[in-house]
Kinemage of the C-alpha trace (Angstrom):
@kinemage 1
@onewidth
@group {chain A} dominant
@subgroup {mainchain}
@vectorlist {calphas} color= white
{ca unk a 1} P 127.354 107.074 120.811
{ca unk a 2} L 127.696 105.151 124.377
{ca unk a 3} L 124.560 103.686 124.121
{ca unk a 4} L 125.497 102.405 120.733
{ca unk a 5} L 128.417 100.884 121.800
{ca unk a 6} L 126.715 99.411 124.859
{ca unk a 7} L 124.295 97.651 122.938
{ca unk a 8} L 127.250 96.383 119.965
{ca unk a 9} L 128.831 95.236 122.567
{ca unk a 10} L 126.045 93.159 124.518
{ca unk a 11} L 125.215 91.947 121.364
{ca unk a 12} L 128.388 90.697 120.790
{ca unk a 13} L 127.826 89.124 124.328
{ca unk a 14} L 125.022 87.363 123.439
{ca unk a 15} L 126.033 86.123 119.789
{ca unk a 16} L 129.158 84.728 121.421
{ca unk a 17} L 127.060 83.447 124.338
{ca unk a 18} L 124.470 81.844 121.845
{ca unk a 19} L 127.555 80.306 119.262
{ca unk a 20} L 129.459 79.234 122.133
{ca unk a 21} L 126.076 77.281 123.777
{ca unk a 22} L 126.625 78.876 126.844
{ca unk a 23} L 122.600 80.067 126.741
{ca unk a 24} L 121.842 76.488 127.342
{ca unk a 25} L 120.939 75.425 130.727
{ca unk a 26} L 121.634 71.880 129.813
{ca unk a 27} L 125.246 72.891 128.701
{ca unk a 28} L 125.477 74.643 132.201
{ca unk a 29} L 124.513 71.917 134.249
{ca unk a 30} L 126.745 69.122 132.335
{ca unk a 31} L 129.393 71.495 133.171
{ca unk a 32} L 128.504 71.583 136.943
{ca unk a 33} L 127.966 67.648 136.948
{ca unk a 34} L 131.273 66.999 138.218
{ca unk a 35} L 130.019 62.992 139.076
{ca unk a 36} L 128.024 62.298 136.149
{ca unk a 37} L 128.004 63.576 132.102
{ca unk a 38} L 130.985 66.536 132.905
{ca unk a 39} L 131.401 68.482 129.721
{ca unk a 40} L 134.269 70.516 130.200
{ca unk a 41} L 133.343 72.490 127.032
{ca unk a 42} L 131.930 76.119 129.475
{ca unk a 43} L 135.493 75.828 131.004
{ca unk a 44} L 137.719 76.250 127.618
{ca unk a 45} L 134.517 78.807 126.662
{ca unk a 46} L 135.596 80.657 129.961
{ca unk a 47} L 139.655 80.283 129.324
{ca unk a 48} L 139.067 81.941 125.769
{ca unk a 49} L 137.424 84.532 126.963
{ca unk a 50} L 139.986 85.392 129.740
{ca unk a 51} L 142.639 85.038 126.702
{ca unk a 52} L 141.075 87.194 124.589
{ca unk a 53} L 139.855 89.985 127.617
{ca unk a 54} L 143.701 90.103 129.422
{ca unk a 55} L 145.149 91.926 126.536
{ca unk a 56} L 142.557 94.403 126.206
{ca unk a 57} L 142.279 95.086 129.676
{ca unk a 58} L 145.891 95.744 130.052
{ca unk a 59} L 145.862 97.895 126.727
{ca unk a 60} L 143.029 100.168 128.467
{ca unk a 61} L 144.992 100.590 131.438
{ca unk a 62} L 147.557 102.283 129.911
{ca unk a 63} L 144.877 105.050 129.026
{ca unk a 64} L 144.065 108.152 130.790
{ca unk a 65} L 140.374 107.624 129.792
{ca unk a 66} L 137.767 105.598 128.609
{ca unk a 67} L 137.132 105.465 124.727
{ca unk a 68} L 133.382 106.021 125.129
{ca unk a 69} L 133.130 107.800 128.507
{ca unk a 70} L 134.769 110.929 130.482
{ca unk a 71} L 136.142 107.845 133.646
{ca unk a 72} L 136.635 104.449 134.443
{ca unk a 73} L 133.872 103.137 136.646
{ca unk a 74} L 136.133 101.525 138.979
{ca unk a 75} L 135.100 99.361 141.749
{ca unk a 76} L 134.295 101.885 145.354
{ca unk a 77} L 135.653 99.119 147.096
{ca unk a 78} L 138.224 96.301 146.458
{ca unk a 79} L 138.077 94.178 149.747
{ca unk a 80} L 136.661 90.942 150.266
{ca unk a 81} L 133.792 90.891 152.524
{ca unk a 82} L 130.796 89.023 154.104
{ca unk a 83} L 128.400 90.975 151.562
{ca unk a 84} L 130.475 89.388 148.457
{ca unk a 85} L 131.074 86.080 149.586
{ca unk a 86} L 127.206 85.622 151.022
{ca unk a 87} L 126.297 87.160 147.240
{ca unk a 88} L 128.622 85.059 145.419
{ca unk a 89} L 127.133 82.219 147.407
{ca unk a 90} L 123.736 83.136 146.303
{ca unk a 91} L 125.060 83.444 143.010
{ca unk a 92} L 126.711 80.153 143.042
{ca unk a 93} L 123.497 78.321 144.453
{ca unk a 94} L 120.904 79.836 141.596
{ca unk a 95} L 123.491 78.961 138.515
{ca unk a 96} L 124.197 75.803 140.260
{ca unk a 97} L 120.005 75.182 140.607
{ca unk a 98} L 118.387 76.483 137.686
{ca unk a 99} L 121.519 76.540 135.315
{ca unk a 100} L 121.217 80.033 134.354
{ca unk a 101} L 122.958 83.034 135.128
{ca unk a 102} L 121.923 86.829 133.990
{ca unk a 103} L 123.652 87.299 130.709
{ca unk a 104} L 122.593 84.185 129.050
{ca unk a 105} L 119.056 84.700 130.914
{ca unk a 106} L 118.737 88.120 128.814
{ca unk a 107} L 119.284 85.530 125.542
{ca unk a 108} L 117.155 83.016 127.260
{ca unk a 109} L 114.459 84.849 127.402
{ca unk a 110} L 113.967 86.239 123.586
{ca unk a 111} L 114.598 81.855 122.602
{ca unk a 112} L 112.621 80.360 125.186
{ca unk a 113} L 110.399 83.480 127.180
{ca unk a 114} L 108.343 80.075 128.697
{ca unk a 115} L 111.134 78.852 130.580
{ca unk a 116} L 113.455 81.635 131.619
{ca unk a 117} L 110.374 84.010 132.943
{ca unk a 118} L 110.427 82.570 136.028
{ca unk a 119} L 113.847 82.910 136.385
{ca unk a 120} L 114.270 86.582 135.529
{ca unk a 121} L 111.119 87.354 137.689
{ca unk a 122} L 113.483 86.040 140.658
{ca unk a 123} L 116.311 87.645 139.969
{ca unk a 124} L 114.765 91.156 139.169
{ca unk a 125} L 113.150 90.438 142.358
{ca unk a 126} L 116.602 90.193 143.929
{ca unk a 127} L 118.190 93.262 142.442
{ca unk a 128} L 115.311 95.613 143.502
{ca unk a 129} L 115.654 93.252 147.315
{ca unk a 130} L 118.936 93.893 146.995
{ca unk a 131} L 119.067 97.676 146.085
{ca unk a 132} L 116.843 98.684 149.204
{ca unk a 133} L 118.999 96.937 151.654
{ca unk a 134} L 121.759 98.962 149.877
{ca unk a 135} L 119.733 102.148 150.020
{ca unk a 136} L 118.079 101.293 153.451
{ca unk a 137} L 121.747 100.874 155.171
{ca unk a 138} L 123.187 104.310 153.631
């Protein structure tokens, strides 16, 4: 049943992602072209989805338990530290470059498998990069 849910969900995710436009790189980077062709259209897609996400997140608060699940998997640390902000940097930079970040990528890559390959190549490659340095400092 979790699994099922996990994949309603993420598709879900990627039918919004794919109504909304956000799977376009183009729509990305007219976003991020602050200077030039802005299109302010990823921030209101953003500011609906932290409208619609508040409520339920405060509604599952208020429960003991997950619905599909035996615990909530909370965050092992809450601080703010040179590991996030260098990986939000990272993050930052590669969205900011190739106008594609991992959700959309997923959706990319079933529309157009020519031109996001390269992309999730890289950032597989920096999961599994990042994963060892995880397991290597432990």
């Amino acid at each position: 049943m979790k699994t099922a849910i996990a994949f309603l969900a993420g598709l879900t995710f990627g039918f919004g992602l794919l109504v909304s436009g956000m799977s376009s790189p183009d729509k990305v980077l007219s976003f991020l072209d602050l200077a030039g062709a802005w299109d302010p259209s990823l921030a209101f897609v953003m500011g609906g989805a932290v409208l619609t996400a508040t409520p339920l997140f405060l509604l599952a608060k208020r429960r003991a338990q997950p619905l599909v699940g035996a615990v909530y998997d909370d965050p092992e640390r809450l601080t703010i530290d040179r590991k996030l902000l260098i990986g939000a940097v990272l993050f930052g930079l590669g969205w900011g470059l190739a106008g594609i970040c991992p959700g959309p990528a997923v959706v990319d890559l079933i529309l157009a498998p020519g031109k996001t390959a390269a992309f999730m190549i890289a950032m597989v490659a920096g999961i599994t990069f990042s994963a060892r340095l995880r397991k290597a400092e432990a």
